[in-house]
C-alpha positions as CSV (number, residue, x, y, z in Angstrom):
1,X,0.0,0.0,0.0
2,X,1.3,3.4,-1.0
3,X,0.2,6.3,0.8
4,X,0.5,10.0,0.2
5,X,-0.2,13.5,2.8
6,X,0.7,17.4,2.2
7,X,1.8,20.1,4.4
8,X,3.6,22.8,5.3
9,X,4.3,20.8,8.9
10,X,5.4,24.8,9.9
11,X,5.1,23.8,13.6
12,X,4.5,20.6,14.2
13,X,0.7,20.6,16.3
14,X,-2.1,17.4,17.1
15,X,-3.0,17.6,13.7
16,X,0.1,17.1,11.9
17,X,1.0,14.4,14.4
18,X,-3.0,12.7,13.2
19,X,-2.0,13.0,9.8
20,X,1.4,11.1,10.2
21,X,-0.3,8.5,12.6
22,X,-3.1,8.0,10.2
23,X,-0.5,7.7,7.2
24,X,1.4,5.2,9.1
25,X,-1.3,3.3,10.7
26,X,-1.8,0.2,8.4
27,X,2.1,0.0,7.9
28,X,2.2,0.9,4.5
29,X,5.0,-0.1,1.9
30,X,5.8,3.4,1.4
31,X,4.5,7.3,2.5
32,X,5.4,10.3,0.1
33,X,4.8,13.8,2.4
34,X,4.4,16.2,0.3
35,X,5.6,19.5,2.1
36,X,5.7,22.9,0.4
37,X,7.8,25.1,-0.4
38,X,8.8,28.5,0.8
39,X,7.3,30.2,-2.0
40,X,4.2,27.8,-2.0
41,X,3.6,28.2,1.9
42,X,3.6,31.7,1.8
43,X,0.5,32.1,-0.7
44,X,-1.3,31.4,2.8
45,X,0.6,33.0,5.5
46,X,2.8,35.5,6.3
47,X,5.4,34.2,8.2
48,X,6.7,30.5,8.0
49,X,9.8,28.7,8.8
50,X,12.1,28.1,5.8
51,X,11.7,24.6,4.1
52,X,15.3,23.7,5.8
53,X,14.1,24.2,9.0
54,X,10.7,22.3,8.3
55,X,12.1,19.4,6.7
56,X,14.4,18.6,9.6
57,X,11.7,18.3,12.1
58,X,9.7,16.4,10.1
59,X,12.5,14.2,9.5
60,X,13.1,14.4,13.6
61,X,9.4,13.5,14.2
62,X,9.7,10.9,11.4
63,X,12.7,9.1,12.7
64,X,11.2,9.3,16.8
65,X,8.1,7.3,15.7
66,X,11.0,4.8,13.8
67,X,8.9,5.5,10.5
68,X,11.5,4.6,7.4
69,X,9.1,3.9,5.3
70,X,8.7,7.9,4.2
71,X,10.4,10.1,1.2
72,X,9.9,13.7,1.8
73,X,9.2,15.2,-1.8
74,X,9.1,19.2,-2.3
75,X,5.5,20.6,-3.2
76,X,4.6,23.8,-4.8
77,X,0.7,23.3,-5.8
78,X,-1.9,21.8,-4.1
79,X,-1.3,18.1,-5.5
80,X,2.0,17.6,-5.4
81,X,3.3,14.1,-7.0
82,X,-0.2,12.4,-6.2
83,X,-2.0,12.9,-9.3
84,X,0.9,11.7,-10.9
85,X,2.0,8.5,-8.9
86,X,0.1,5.1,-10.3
87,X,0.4,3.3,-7.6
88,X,-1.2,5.2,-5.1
89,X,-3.6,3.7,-3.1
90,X,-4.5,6.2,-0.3
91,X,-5.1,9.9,0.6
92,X,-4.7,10.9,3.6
93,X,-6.2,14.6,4.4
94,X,-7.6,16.5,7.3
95,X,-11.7,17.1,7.0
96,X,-11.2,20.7,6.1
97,X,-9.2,19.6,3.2
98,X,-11.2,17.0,1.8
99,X,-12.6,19.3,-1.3
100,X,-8.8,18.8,-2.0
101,X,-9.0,14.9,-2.5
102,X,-12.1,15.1,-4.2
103,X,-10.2,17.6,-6.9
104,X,-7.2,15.0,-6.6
105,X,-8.9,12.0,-7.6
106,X,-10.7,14.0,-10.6
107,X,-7.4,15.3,-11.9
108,X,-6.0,11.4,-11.7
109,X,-9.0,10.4,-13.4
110,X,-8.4,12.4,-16.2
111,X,-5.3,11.8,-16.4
112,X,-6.2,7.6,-16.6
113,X,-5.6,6.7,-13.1
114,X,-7.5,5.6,-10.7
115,X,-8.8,7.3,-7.6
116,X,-7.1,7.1,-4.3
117,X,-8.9,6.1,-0.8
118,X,-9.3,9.7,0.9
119,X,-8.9,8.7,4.8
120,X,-9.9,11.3,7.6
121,X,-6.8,11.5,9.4
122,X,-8.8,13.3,12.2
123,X,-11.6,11.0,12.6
124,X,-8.8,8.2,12.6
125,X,-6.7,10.0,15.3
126,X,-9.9,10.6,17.3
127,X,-11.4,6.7,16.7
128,X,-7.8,5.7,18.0
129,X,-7.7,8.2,21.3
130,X,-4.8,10.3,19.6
131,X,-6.2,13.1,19.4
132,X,-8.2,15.0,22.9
């Protein structure tokens, strides 16, 4: 199973932690996290830690949890890789951003591929008492 997240993981809160846990969850072959660039991240905030910065905590979190399974791939629009990658198999997204996956799995269907499962990392943290 191939699974595939975005961010900006700016400062990593509960919901970035749901996200990973739900990404990881099933123990997955492989998790691409998307996370975006400078220029990307600040289309939607004004201040935000440079990728450098962001990408070595993630990796910190990453390698706490003993997660290996990951690859860290730079993003700069909404999609990132996943409505290019064949063999992915699941989504997972936060339920403000599920308009996101919907738009996702149209563009891979027009592009020939199928649709990805889009999982609610925040009902799965909350079904699993990780998130309060």
């Amino acid at each position: 199973m191939r699974v595939v997240l975005g961010g900006t993981f700016d400062i990593l809160h509960d919901g970035h932690r749901a996200l990973l846990g739900a990404a990881f969850e099933r123990s997955p072959d492989a998790v691409v996290i998307g996370l975006t660039t400078d220029r990307f991240a600040r289309e939607t905030r004004d201040r935000v830690n440079p990728y450098a910065v962001r990408e070595r905590n993630l990796k910190r979190y990453l390698a706490a949890h003993r997660w290996r399974r990951a690859r860290i791939e730079a993003i700069d629009d909404p999609f990132g890789p996943a409505d290019d990658l064949p063999d992915l198999d699941v989504l997972v997204v936060s339920a403000e951003r599920h308009g996101v996956a919907i738009e996702l799995n149209e563009a891979r269907t027009r592009k020939g591929l199928r649709p990805a499962r889009a999982s609610d990392a925040t009902a799965s943290a909350s079904a699993s008492g990780r998130m309060r």
